[in-house]
C-alpha positions as MATLAB code, in Angstrom:
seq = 'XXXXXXXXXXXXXXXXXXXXXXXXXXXXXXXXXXXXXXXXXXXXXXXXXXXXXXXXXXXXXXXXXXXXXXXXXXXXXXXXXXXXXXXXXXXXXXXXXXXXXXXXXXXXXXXXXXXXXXXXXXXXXXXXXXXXXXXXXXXXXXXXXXXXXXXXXXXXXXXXXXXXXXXXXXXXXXXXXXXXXXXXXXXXXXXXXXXXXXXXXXXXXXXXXXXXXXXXXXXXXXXXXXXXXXXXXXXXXXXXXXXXXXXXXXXXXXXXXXXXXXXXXXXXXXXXXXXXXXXXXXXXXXXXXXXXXXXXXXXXXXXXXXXXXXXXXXXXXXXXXXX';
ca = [
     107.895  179.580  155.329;
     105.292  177.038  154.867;
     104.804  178.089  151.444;
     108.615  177.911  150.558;
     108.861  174.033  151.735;
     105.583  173.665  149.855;
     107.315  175.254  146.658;
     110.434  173.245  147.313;
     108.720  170.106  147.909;
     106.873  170.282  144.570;
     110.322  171.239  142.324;
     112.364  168.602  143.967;
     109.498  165.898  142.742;
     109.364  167.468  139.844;
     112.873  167.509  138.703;
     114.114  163.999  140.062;
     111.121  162.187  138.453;
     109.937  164.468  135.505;
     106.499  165.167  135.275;
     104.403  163.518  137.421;
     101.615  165.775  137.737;
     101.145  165.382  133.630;
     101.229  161.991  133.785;
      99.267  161.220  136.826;
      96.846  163.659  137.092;
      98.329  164.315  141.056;
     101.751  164.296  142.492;
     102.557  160.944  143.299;
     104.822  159.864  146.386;
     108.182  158.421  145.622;
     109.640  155.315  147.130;
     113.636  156.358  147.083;
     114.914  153.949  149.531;
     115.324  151.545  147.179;
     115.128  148.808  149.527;
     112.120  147.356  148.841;
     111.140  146.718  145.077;
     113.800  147.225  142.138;
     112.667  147.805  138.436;
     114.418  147.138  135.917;
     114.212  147.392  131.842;
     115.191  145.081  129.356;
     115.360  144.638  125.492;
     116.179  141.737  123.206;
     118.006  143.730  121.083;
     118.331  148.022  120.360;
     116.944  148.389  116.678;
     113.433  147.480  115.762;
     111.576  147.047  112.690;
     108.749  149.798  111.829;
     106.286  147.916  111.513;
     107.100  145.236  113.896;
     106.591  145.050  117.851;
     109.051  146.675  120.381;
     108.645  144.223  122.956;
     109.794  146.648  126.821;
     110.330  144.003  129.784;
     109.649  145.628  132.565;
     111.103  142.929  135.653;
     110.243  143.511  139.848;
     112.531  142.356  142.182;
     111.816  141.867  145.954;
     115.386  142.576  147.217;
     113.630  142.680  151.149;
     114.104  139.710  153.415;
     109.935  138.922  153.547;
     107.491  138.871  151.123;
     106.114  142.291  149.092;
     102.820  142.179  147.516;
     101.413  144.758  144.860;
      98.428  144.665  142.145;
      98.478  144.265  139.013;
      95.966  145.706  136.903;
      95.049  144.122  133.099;
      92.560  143.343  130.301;
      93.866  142.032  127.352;
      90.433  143.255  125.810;
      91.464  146.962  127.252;
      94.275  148.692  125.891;
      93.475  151.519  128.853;
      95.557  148.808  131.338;
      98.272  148.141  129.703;
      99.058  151.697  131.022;
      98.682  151.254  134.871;
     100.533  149.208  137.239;
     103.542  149.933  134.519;
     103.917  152.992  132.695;
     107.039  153.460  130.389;
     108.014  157.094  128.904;
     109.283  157.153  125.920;
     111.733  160.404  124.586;
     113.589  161.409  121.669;
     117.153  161.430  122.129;
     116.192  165.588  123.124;
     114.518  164.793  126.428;
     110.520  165.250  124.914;
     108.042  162.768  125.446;
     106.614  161.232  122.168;
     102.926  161.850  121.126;
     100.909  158.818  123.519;
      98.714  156.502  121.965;
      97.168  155.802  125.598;
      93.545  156.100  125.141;
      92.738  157.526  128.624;
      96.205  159.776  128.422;
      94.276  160.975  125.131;
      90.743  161.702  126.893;
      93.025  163.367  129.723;
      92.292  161.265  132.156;
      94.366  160.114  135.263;
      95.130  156.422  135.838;
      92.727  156.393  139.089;
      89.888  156.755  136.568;
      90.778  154.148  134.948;
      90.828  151.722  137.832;
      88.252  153.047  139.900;
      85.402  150.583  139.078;
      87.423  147.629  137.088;
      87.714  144.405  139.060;
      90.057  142.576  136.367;
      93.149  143.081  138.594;
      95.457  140.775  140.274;
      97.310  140.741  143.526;
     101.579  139.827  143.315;
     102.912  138.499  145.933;
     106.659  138.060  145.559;
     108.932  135.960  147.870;
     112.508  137.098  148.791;
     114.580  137.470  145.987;
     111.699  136.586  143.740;
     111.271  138.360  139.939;
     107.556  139.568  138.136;
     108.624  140.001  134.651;
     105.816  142.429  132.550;
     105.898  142.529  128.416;
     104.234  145.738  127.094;
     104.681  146.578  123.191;
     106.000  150.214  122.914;
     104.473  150.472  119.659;
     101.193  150.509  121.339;
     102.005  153.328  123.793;
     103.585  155.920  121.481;
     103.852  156.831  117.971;
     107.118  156.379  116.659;
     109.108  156.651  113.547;
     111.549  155.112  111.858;
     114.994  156.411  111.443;
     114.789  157.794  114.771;
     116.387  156.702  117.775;
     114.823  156.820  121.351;
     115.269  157.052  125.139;
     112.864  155.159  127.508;
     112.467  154.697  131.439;
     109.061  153.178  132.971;
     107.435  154.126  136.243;
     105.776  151.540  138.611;
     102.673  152.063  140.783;
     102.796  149.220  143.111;
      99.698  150.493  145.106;
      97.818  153.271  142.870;
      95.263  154.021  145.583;
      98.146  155.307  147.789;
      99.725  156.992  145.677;
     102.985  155.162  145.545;
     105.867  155.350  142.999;
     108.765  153.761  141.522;
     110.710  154.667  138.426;
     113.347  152.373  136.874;
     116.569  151.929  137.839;
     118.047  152.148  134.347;
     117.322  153.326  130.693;
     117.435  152.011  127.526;
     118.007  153.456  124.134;
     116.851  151.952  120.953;
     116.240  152.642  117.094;
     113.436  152.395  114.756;
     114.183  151.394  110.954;
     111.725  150.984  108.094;
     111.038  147.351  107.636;
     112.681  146.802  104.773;
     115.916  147.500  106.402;
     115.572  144.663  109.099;
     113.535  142.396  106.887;
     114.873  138.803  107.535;
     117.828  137.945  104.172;
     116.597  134.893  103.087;
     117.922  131.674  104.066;
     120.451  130.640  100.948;
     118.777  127.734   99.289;
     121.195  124.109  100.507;
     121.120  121.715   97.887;
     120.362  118.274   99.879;
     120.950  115.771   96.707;
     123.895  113.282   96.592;
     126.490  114.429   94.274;
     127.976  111.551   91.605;
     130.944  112.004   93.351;
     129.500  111.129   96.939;
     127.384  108.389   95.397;
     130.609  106.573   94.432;
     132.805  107.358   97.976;
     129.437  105.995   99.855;
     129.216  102.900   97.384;
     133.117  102.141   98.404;
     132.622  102.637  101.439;
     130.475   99.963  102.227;
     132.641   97.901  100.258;
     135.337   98.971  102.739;
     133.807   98.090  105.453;
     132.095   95.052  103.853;
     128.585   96.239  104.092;
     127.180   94.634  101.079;
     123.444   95.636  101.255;
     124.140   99.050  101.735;
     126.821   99.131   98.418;
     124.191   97.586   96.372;
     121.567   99.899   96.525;
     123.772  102.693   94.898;
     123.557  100.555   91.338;
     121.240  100.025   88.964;
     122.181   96.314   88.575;
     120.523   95.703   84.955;
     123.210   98.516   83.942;
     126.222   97.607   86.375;
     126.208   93.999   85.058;
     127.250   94.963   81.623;
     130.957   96.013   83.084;
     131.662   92.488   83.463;
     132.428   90.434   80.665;
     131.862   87.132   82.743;
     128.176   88.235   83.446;
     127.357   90.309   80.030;
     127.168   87.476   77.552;
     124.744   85.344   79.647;
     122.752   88.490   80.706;
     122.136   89.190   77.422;
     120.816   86.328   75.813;
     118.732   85.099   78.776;
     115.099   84.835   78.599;
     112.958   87.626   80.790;
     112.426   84.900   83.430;
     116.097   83.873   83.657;
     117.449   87.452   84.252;
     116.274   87.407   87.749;
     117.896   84.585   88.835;
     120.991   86.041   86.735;
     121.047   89.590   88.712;
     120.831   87.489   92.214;
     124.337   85.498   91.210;
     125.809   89.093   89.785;
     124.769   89.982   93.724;
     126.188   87.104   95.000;
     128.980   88.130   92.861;
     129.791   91.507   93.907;
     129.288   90.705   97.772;
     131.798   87.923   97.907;
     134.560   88.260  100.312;
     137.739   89.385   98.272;
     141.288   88.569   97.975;
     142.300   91.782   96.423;
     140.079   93.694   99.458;
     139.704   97.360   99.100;
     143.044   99.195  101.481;
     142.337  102.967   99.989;
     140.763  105.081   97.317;
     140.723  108.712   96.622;
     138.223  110.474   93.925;
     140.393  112.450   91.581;
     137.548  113.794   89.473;
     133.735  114.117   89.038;
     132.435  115.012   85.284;
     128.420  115.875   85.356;
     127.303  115.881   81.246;
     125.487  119.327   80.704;
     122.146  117.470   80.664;
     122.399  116.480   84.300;
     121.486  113.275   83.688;
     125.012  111.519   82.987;
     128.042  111.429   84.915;
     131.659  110.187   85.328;
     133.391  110.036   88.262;
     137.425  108.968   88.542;
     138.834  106.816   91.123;
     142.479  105.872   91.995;
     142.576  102.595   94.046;
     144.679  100.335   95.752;
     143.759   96.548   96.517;
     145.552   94.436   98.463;
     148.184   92.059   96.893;
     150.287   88.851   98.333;
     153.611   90.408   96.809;
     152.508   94.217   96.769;
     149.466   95.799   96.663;
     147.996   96.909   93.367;
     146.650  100.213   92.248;
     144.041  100.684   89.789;
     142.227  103.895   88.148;
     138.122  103.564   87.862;
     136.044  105.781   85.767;
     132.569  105.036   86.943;
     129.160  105.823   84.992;
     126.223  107.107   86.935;
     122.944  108.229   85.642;
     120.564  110.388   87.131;
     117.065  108.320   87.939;
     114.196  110.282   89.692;
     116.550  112.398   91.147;
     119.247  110.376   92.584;
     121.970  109.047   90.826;
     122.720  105.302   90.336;
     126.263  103.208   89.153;
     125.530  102.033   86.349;
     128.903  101.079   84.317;
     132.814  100.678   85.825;
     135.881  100.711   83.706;
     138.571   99.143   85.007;
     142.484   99.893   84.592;
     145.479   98.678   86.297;
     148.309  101.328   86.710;
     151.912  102.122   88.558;
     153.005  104.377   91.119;
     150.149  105.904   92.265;
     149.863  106.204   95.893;
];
């Protein structure tokens, strides 16, 4: 009879928590209350690159009323403990375990060989409703293969010496793809430079709104000033010392306060020359009248300096009915 509970014992282990005495080297004792520590898996996302990480969370949750304290066991220099205190099992979607990388699992050696002389280990001490939350890299575990898709759960030895075991509460499924397949699609290139079009709504703009510094630096003013025929003549025939002083009244010019103010315009059509250096842009415009407003069309001429494209002509004409 002894033997029969003995037997019975031993399959019942067996079957609710797979194969412990493979993995462990000895059967280990499982915690199923439940009460005390839950583990739980969780994954950024379900398909991974081949040759990129799988990054498992593994997170502990003290669901007890006073604090629960376990040990932790890890060497970054050691690969061996990344494979102690938390031990996922991965599976192929037909229930077998994939070939381990685990050096020890490899050398067939249990987990209490591992720790038996190391001192690099740390106690946890969680809090009430407190949360440890462990990173492992599956690739690093098992060998897996892309195209494939996968089952895992992870085991948790909060005290190894005693032979205690959890196993997580829920399992995850994911897929491996050659790189290639999940290789980041490049970013589409944005072109950042100021269209002819948006040059000319920004430079009446700020004549809208009667910001005079900020429309002037959209025009090339040794260009601009040849659009008006009270300014060309004198511009023209003045010496190279004189044409400063000439450009500063043309400035003075162009920010007075109008009359005929600026109510509304609307670009109608943008022209860019196949050389990319000249463009037209077409404006319909109305300015304020005493009687009735007028309405005017524009065709400005911008050129393309150093990248950016500068005013550098206006044509002027006055016309009916356009709203």
């Amino acid at each position: 009879m002894k033997l029969k509970r003995s037997f019975f014992k031993t399959f019942l282990v067996l079957v609710s928590v797979f194969s412990f005495n493979f993995l462990f080297g000895e059967i280990y004792e499982v915690d199923k209350s439940g009460h005390d520590l839950t583990v739980s898996l969780h994954m950024d996302k379900t398909s991974f690159a081949e040759f990129g990480e799988i990054p498992l969370k593994i997170r502990v949750v003290n669901t007890m009323q006073w604090p629960i304290s376990f040990t932790v066991y890890e060497n970054p220099s050691d690969d061996s403990t990344i494979y102690t205190t938390f031990q996922p099992i991965v599976y192929d979607m037909n229930g077998k375990e994939r070939p381990t990388l685990v050096p020890y699992r490899l050398e067939n050696k249990t987990v209490e060989d591992v720790i038996r002389f190391r001192q690099d280990k740390r106690v946890i001490e969680l809090m009430p409703g407190d949360m440890f939350a462990y990173t492992v890299d599956l690739k690093k575990l098992y060998r897996l293969n892309s195209g494939e898709r996968y089952r895992v759960r992870s085991y948790f030895l909060p005290d190894i010496p005693n032979r205690v075991l959890l196993y997580s509460v829920n399992e995850l499924s994911f897929s491996v793809y050659h790189g290639s397949e999940l290789a980041p699609k490049p970013v589409p290139k944005i072109e950042r430079e100021i269209l002819p079009s948006e040059t000319v709504k920004l430079f009446l703009i700020a004549e809208k709104e009667n910001q005079w510094q900020r429309m002037i630096k959209y025009v090339n003013l040794h260009e601009f000033i040849n659009s008006y025929p009270e300014f060309v003549r004198m511009y023209s025939t003045a010496s190279p010392n004189e044409k400063p002083e000439i450009i500063q009244r043309f400035v003075r010019f162009l920010s007075r306060p109008r009359l005929d103010y600026l109510v509304n315009f609307r670009v109608t059509n943008e022209i860019i020359m196949p050389d990319n250096q000249y463009a037209y842009v077409y404006v319909n415009a109305e300015r304020f009248g005493n009687r009735r407003n007028q309405f005017f069309r524009y065709r400005y001429g911008l050129e393309r300096v150093n990248g950016v494209w500068e005013i550098n002509s206006l044509e002027a004409t006055e016309i009916e009915g356009i709203r």
